[in-house]
C-alpha positions in Angstrom: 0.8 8.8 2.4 3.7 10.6 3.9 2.6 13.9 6.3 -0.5 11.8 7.2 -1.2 10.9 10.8 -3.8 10.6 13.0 -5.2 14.4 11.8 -5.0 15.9 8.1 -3.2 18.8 7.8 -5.0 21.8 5.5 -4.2 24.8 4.8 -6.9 27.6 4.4 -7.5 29.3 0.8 -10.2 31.9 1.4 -8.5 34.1 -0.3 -8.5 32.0 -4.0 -12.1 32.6 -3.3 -13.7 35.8 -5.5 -16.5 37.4 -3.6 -18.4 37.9 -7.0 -17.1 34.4 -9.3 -17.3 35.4 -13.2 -19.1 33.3 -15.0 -20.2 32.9 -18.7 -22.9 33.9 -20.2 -25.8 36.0 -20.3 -26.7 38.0 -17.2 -30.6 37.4 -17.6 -29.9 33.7 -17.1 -28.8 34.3 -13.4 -30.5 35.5 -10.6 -29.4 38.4 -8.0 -26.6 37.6 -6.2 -27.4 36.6 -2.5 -24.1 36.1 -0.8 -23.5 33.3 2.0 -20.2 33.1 3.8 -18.5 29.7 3.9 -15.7 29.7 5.4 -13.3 26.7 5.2 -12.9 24.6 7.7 -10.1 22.3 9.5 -9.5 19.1 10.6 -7.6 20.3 13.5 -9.5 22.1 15.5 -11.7 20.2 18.5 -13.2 22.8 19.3 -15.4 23.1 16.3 -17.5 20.4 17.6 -20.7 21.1 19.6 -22.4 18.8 21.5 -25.9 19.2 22.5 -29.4 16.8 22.5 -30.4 16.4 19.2 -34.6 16.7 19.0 -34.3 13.8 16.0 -31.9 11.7 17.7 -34.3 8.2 18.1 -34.9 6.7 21.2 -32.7 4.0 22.1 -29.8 4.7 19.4 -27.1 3.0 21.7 -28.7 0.3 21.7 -29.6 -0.2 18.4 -25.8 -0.1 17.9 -25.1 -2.6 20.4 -27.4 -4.7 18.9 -26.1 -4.4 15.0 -22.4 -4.4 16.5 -22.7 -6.9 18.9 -24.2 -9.6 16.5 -21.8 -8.7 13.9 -18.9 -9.9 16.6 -20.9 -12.7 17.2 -21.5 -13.9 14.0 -17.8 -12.6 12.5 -16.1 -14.9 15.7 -18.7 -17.8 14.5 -16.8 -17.8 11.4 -13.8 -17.6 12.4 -13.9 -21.1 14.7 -13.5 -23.4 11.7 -10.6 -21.5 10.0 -8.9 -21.7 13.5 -9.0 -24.7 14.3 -7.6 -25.7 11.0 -4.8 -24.3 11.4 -4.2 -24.7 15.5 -4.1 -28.4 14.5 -0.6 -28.4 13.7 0.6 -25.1 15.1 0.1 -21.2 13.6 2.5 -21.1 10.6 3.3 -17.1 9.2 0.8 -17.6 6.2 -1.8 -19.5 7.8 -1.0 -16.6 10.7 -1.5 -13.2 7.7 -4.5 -15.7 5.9 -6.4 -16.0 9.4 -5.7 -11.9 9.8 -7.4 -11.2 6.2 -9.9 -13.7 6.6 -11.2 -12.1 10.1 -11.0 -8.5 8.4 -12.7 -9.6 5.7 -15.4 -11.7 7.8 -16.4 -8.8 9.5 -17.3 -6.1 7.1 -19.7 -9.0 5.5 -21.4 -9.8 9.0 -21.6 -6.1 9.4 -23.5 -5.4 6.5 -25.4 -9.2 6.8 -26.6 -8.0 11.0 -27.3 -3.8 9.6 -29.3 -5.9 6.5 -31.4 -8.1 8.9 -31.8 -4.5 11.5 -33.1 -3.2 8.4 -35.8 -5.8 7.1 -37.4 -6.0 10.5 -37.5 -2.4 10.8 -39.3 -2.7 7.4 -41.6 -5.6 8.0 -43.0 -3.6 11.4 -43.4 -0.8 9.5 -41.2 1.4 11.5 -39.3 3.2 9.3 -41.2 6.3 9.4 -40.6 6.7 13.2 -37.8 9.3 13.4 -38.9 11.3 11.2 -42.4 11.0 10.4 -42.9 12.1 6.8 -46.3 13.6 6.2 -48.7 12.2 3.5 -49.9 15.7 2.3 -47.6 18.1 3.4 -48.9 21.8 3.4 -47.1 24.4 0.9 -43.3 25.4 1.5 -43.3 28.2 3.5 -39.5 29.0 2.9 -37.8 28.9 -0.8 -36.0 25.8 -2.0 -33.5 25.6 -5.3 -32.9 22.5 -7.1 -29.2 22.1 -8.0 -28.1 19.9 -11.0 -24.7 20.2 -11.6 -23.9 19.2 -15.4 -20.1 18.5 -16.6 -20.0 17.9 -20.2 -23.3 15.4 -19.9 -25.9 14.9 -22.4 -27.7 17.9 -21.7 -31.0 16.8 -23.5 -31.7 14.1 -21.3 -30.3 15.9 -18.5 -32.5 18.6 -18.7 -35.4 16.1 -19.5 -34.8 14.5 -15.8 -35.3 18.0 -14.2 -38.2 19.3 -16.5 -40.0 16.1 -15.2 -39.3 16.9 -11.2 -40.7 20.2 -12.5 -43.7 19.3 -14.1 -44.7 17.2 -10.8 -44.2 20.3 -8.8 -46.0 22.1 -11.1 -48.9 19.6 -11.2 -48.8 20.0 -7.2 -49.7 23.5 -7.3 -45.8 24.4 -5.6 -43.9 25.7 -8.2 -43.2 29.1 -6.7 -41.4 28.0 -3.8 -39.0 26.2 -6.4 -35.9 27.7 -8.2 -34.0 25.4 -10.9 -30.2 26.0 -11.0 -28.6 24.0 -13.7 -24.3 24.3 -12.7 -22.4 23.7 -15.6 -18.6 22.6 -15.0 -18.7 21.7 -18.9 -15.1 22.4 -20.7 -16.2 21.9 -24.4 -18.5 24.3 -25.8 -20.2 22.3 -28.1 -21.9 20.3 -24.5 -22.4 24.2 -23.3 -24.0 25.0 -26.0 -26.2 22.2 -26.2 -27.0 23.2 -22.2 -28.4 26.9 -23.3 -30.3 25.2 -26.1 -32.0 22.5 -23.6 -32.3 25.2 -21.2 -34.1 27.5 -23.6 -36.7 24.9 -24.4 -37.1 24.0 -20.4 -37.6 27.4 -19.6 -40.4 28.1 -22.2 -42.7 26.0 -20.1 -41.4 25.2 -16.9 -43.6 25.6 -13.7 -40.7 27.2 -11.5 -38.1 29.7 -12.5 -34.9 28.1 -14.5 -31.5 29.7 -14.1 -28.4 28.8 -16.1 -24.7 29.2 -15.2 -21.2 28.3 -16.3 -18.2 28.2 -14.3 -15.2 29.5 -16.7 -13.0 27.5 -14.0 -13.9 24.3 -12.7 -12.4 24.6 -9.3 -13.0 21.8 -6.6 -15.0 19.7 -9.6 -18.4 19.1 -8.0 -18.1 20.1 -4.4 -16.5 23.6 -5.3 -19.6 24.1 -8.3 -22.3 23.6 -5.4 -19.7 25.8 -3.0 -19.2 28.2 -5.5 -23.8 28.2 -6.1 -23.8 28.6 -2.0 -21.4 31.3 -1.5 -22.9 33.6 -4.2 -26.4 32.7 -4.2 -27.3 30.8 -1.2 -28.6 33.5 1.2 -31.9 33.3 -0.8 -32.9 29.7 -0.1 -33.4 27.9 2.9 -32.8 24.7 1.6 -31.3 23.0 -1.2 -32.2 19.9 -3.2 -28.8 18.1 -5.0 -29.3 15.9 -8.1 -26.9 14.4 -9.8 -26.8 14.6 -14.0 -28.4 11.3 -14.1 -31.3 11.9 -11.0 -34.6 13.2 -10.6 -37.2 12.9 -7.7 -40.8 13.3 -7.3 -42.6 16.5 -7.0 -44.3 14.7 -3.6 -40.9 13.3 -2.1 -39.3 17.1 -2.5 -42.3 18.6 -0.9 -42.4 15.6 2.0 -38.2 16.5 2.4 -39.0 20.3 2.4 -41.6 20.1 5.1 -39.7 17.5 7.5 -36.9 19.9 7.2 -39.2 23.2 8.3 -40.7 20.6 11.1 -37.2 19.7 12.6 -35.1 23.0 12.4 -31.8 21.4 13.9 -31.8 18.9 11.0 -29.1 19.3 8.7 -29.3 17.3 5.6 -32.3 14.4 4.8 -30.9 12.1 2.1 -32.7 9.5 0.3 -32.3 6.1 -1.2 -32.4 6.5 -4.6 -33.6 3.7 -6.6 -32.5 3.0 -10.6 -34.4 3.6 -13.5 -34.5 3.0 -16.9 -31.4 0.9 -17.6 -31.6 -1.3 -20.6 -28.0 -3.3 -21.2 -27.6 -6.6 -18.9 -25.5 -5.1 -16.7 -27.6 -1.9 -15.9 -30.3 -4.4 -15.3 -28.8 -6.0 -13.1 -27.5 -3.2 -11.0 -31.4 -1.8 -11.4 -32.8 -5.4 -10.3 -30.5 -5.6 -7.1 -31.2 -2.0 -5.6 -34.7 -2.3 -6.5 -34.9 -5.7 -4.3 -32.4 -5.1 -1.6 -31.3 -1.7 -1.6 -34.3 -0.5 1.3 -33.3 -3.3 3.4 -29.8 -1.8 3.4 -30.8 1.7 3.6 -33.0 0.9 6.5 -30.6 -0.6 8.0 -28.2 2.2 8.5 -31.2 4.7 9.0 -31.8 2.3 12.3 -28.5 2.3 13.4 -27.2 5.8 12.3 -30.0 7.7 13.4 -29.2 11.2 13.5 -25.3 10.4 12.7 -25.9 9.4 9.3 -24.2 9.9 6.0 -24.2 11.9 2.8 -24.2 10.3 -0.7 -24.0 13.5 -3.0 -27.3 13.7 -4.9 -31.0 13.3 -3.8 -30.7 15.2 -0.8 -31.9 17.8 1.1 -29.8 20.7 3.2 -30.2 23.4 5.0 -28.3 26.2 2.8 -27.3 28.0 5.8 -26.2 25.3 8.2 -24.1 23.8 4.9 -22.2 27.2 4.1 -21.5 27.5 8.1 -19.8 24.4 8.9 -19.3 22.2 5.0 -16.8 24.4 3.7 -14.2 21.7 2.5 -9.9 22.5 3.2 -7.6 21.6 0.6 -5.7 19.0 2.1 -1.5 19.3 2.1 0.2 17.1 -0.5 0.2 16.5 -4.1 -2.6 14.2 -5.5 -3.8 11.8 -5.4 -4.0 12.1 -1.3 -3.8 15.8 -1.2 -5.2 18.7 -3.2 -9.1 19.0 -2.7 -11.1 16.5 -1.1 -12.8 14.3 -4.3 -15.5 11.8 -2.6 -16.7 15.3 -0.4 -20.2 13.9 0.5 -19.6 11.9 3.3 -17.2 14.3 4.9 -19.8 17.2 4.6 -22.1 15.0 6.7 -19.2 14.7 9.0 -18.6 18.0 9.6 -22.7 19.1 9.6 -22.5 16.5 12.7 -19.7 17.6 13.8 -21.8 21.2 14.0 -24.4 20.1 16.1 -26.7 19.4 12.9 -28.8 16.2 12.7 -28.1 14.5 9.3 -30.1 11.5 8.4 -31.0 8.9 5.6 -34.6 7.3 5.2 -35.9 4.7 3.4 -39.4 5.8 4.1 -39.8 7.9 0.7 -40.2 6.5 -2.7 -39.6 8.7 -6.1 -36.2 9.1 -5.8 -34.1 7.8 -8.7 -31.1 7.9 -10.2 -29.6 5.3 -13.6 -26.4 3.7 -13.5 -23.2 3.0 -16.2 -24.5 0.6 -18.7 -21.5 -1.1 -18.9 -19.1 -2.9 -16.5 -16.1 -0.7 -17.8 -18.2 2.2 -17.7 -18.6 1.2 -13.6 -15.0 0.3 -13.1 -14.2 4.4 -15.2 -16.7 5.8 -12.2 -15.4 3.5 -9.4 -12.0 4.7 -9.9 -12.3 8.2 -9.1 -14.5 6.9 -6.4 -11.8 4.9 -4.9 -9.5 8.0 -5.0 -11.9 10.2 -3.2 -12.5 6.9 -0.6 -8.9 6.4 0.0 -8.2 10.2 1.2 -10.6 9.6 3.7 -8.4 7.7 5.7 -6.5 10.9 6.5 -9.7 12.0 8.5 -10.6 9.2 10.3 -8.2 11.0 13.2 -9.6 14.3 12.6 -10.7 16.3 15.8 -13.9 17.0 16.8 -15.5 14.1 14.7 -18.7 12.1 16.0 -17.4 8.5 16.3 -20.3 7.5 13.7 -19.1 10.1 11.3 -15.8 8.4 12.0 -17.2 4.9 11.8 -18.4 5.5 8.2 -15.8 7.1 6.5 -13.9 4.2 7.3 -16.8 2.0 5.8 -16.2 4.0 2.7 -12.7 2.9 2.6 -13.4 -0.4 3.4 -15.5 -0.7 0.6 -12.1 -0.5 -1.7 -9.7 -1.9 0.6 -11.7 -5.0 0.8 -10.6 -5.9 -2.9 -7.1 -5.8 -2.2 -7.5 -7.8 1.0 -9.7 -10.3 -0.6 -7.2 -10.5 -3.5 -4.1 -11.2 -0.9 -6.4 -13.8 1.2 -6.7 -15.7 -2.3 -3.2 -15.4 -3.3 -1.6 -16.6 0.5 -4.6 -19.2 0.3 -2.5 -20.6 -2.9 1.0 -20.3 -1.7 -0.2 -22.1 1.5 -2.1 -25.0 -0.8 1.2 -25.2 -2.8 3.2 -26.3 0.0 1.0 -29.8 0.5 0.9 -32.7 -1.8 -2.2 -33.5 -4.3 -5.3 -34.3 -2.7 -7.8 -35.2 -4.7 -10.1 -36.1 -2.2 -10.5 -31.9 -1.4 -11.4 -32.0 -5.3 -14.7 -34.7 -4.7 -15.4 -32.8 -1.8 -17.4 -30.0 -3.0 -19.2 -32.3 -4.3 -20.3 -34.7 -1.5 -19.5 -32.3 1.6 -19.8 -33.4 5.0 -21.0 -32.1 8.2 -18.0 -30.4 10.0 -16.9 -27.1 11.5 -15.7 -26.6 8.0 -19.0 -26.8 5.8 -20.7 -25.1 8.5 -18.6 -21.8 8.9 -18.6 -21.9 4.7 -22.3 -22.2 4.7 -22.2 -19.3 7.3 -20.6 -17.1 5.1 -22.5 -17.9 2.0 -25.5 -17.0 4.0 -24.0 -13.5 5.5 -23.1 -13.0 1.4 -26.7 -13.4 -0.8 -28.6 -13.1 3.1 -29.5 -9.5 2.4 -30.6 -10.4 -1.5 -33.2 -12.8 0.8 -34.4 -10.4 3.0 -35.3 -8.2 -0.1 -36.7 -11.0 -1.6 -39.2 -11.6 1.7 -39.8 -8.1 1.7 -41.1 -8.1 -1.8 -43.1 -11.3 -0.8 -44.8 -10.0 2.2 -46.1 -6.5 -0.1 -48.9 -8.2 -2.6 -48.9 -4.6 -4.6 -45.3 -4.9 -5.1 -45.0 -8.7 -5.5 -47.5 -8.2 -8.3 -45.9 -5.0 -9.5 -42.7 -7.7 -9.8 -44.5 -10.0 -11.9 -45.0 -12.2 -9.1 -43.2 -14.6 -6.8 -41.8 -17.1 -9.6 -40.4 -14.0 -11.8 -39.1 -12.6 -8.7 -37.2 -15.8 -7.7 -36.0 -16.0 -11.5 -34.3 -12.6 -11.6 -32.7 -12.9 -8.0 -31.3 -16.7 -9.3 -29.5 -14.5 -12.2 -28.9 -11.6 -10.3 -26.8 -13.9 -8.0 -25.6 -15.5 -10.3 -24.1 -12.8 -12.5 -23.0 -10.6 -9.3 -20.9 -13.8 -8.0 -19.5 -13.5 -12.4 -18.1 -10.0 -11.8 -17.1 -10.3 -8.3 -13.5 -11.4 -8.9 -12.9 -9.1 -12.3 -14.3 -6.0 -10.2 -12.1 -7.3 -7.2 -8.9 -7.1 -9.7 -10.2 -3.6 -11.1 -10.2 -2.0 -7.6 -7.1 -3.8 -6.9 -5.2 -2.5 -9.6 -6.8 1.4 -9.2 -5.6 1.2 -5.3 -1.9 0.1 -6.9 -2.1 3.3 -9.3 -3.5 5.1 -6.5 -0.7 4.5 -3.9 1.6 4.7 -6.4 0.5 8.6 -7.6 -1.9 8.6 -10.2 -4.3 10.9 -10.4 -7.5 9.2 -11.5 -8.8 12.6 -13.0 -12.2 14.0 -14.1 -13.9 12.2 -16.9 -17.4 12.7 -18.3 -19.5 10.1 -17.3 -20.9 7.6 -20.0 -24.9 7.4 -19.2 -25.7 5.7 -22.6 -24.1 2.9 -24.3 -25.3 0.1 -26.5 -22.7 -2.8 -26.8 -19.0 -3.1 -26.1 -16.8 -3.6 -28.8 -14.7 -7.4 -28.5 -11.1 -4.7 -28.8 -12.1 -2.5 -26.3 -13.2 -5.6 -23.7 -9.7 -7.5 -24.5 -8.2 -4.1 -23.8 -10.1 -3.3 -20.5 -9.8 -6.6 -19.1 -6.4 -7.5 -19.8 -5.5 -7.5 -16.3 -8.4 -9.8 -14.9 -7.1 -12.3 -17.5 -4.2 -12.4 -17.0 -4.7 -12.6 -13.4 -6.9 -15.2 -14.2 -4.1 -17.3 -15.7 -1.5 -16.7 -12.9 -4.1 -18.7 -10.8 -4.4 -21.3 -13.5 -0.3 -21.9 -13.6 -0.5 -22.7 -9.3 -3.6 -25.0 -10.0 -1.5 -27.1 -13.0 0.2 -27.5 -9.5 -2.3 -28.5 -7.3 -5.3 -29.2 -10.0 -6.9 -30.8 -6.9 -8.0 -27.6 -5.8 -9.9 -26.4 -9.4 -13.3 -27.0 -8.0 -12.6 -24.8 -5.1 -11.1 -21.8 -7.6 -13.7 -22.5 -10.2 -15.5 -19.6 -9.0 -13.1 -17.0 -9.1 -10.6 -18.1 -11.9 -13.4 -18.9 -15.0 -14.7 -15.2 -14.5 -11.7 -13.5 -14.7 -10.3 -15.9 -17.7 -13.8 -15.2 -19.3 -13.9 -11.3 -18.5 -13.9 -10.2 -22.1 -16.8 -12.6 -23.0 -18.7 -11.4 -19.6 -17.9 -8.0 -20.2 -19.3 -7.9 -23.9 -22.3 -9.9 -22.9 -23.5 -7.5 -20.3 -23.3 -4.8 -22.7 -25.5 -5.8 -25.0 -29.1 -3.7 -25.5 -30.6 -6.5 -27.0 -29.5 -9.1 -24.4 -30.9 -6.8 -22.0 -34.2 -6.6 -23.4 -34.5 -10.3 -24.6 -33.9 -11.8 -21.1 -36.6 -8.9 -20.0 -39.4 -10.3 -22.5 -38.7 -13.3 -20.5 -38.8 -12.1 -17.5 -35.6 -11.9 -16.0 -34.4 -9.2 -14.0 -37.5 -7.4 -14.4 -38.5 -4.7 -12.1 -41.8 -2.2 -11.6 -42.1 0.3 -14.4 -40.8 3.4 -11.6 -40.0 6.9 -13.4 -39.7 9.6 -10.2 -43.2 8.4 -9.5 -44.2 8.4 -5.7 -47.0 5.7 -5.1 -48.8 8.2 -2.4 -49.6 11.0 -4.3 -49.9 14.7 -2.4 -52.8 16.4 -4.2 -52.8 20.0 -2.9 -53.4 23.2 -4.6 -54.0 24.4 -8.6 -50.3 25.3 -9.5 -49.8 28.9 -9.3 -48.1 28.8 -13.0 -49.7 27.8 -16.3 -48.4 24.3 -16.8 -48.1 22.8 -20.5 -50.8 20.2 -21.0 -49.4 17.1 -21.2 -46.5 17.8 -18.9 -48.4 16.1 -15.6 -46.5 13.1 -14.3 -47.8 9.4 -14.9 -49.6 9.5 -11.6 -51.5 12.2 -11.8 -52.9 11.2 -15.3 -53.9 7.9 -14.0 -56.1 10.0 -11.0 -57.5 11.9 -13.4 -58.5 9.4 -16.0 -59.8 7.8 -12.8 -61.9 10.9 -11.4 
């Protein structure tokens, strides 16, 4: 990371930027330009930051964050006391010295998320999470114009299109389609995907509610942040807000319209996002992911809503912004060095929020509006593809931790968003210096009978602590469910609830250590200057071939058997590496399994990991007007079939 210090350094490329872009295409299939200015900004500047009184800002935010902090300290140092006095016992020796360092690093980030967790559930169980924003139940028509961005690159453009047709049809069934323009942004290089866009486009626009526009980029400059720069700078002016999906997301008409009017009730708010939740996933391991942020995922959400108030953070999709405000202050520099720490900025959502805040503008997340969804890779080395470039767009961040003019929250969680990576690595080395140390002391195979009749020490208790902090927040999603009859029943009830969390541990605790190596090895490539690129996204998959899992996981196995060589060594301590070395010698297998369609659906029929039926559906419908558009019968979403098979 040589030229990297405490600020980035950018330089300024206005003038790449062409007043009118040329895109492919016909003309009719884009609307009149509107030009916004977005000027690029720096990282070096202070005085680009404005400070004034935010009219979202909650009461009491300080100490809500002394309160989530604090306890995190508290708890983190409670962990620490057994490890410590292990090795004080006979004096600090240089591993036990770098294992006690990784260990309280480590520590901390889990009691961070345990404490924001726990913030979260209570704010949830007192129904509070509506207080700093205060959604409406029926909000009244937009009075300002809104467009709904889906940036495509090379995606399944059928199903694609099929997500937005459906926010379309809700709006449409709401009576608000006029205030709604669709924008679908294609980045797609191949032109039998483009193609395949204008045909799905064709058939969207022959019945949609709101107007449908189309657009290709004959230069995919800045990947996805430069396509929705690139929308802004030449269209913007005629919206006041925006709405970002992703390929794979689509909302409820209701939660759009509740978004839309928060944002015309609280005009110094930036950027609302929302927690989207996941959808339709069929193989074992999309399941999975689907089971685990249907459960917990509000607990966490609610948690950093409570604590981040109006310094919160960006995810890139399901999210509203104020067009202007973003083209003012979110124009992204280029920053100086070759790739994969310089160029353009890759992970840009978080930093936008950043530099919103840093603005003056309020940004928030709530976890106080349903029908918002998203689906997820089906495979595990379809996750690992996508957490990759992730990583790479994490890891520049820690150029701007140092940049001027940030909020310390907007600080605060970009370096969350590298910790998230970094934490592989670091657990990695903690498990590697935890063998070398083990290596240096005789057999004991009392430590191997141990796990199996423990005893109460400082030991035990600082390891139950920690398994606690780990599966705590899967608990508190559980008691959240629990305490909701609609939505314990909507689960199947507490038994089939407690069924699919068992697995859902169970399996997470499987791929742990093989996603631990994968980010391990990506950070190696990383530092070591490969570029991790732009690849389309698999959405769909069915099964992963046994060559293709031997191939991906090569690495985790034979990580697995370095580990296995220093227990032949110490075999004493196999119960204690159990956990981590049988998943990574078994990744293939693993790997294969949670692949599988079928496996998916059999453990499904008997009822594991099963989850509502949820399709963009809001559970508090917003009845208002007859839609100003004619609206294709049968295109009403689920809910408002139901009320009207009801009426």
């Amino acid at each position: 990371m040589s030229g990297y210090g405490s600020t980035a350094r950018v330089h300024d490329i206005d003038a790449d930027i062409p007043a009118f872009p040329v895109y492919a295409g016909a003309s009719s299939w884009l609307p009149e330009q509107a030009p916004l200015a977005m000027p690029r900004q720096t990282f070096d500047d202070a005085s680009q930051q404005v400070v004034r009184r935010l009219d979202t800002r909650p009461q009491g935010l300080m100490g809500r964050r002394v309160a989530v902090f604090g306890s995190t300290l508290v708890v983190a140092a409670l962990a620490m006391i057994a490890p410590v006095i292990l090795c004080a016992r006979e004096g600090f020796q240089p591993l036990e010295i770098v294992s006690l360092v990784l260990f309280g690093v480590l520590i901390s980030a889990i009691a961070c998320w345990f404490c924001s967790s726990l913030a979260g559930l209570i704010v949830l169980l007192t129904g509070r999470e509506q207080d700093d924003l205060d959604f409406a139940p029926y909000p009244p028509m937009p009075k300002g114009r809104t467009a709904l961005l889906m940036p495509l690159y090379n995606e399944d453009a059928r199903a694609a299109l099929a997500r937005l047709g459906a926010l379309d049809a809700s709006l449409a069934r709401l009576g608000a389609s006029d205030a709604f323009d669709l924008f679908v942004l294609s980045d797609s290089t191949k032109d039998e995907a483009a193609a395949a866009e204008m045909q799905a486009c064709i058939a969207l626009r022959a019945h949609s509610g709101s107007k449908l526009f189309y657009r290709r980029r004959t230069e995919n400059v800045e990947r996805k942040a430069g396509n929705i720069a690139d929308w802004t700078r030449t269209f913007g002016g005629a919206y006041e807000f925006m709405v970002v999906l992703d390929a794979d997301s689509t909302m409820a008409g209701e939660t759009v319209l509740r978004l839309v009017d928060a944002m015309e009730r609280n005009p110094g708010v930036g950027l609302i996002q929302t927690a989207p939740t996941i959808i339709k996933a069929q193989t074992v391991f999309a399941r999975l992911s689907q089971f685990g942020v249907r459960l917990y995922g509000r607990v966490a959400a609610a948690g950093l809503a409570w604590w981040a108030g109006s310094e919160a953070s960006y995810w890139g999709h399901n999210a509203i912004l104020r067009t202007r405000a973003f083209a003012d202050c979110a124009g992204l520099p280029h920053l100086e060095g070759r790739k994969p720490f310089g160029g353009h900025i890759m992970s840009h959502d978080v930093v936008e929020a950043a530099l919103l805040r840093r603005a003056g503008w309020a940004v928030h997340v709530t976890a106080a509006l349903d029908g918002s969804c998203e689906e997820t890779p089906p495979t595990v080395t379809d996750f690992i593809r996508r957490d990759h470039r992730w990583c790479q767009g994490n890891l520049q961040h820690l150029a701007l931790i140092g940049a001027k003019g940030l909020n310390p929250i907007s600080r605060l969680q970009l370096a969350m968003g590298c910790m998230a990576y970094i934490s592989s690595p670091l657990w990695f080395a903690s498990l590697v210096v935890g063998m070398a140390m083990q290596l240096q002391n005789p057999v004991d195979w009392a430590s191997f009978w141990y796990i199996l009749n423990p005893e109460l020490s400082p030991f035990m208790l600082a390891s139950l602590l920690g398994a606690v902090m780990l599966i705590g927040p899967k608990i508190m999603g559980f008691v959240l469910v629990l305490s909701r009859p609609g939505e314990r029943r909507a689960f199947g009830g507490a038994r089939q609830i407690a069924k699919g969390m068992a697995m859902e541990i169970a399996l997470s605790a499987a791929l742990a250590p093989i996603l631990m190596v994968a980010n391990t090895k990506a950070i190696l490539k990383i530092v070591s200057g490969h570029d991790a690129g732009w690849a389309t996204q698999q959405r769909d998959a069915d099964g992963l071939a046994w060559s293709d899992a031997f191939r991906a996981m090569r690495w985790q196995m034979a990580t697995g058997v370095l580990f296995v060589l220093g227990l032949c060594v110490r075999p004493d301590l196999a119960t204690w590496f159990a956990p981590i070395v049988l998943p990574l010698l078994f990744a293939a297998p693993i790997a294969v399994f949670t692949s599988r369609v079928r496996t998916g659906d059999a453990l499904a029929a008997k009822g594991w990991l099963v989850t509502p039926a949820e399709d963009a559906v809001s559970a508090s419908p917003a009845v208002l007007f007859p839609a100003g558009r004619p609206v294709v019968e049968g295109a009403a979403p689920v809910w408002a079939r139901r009320l009207s098979r009801a009426a």
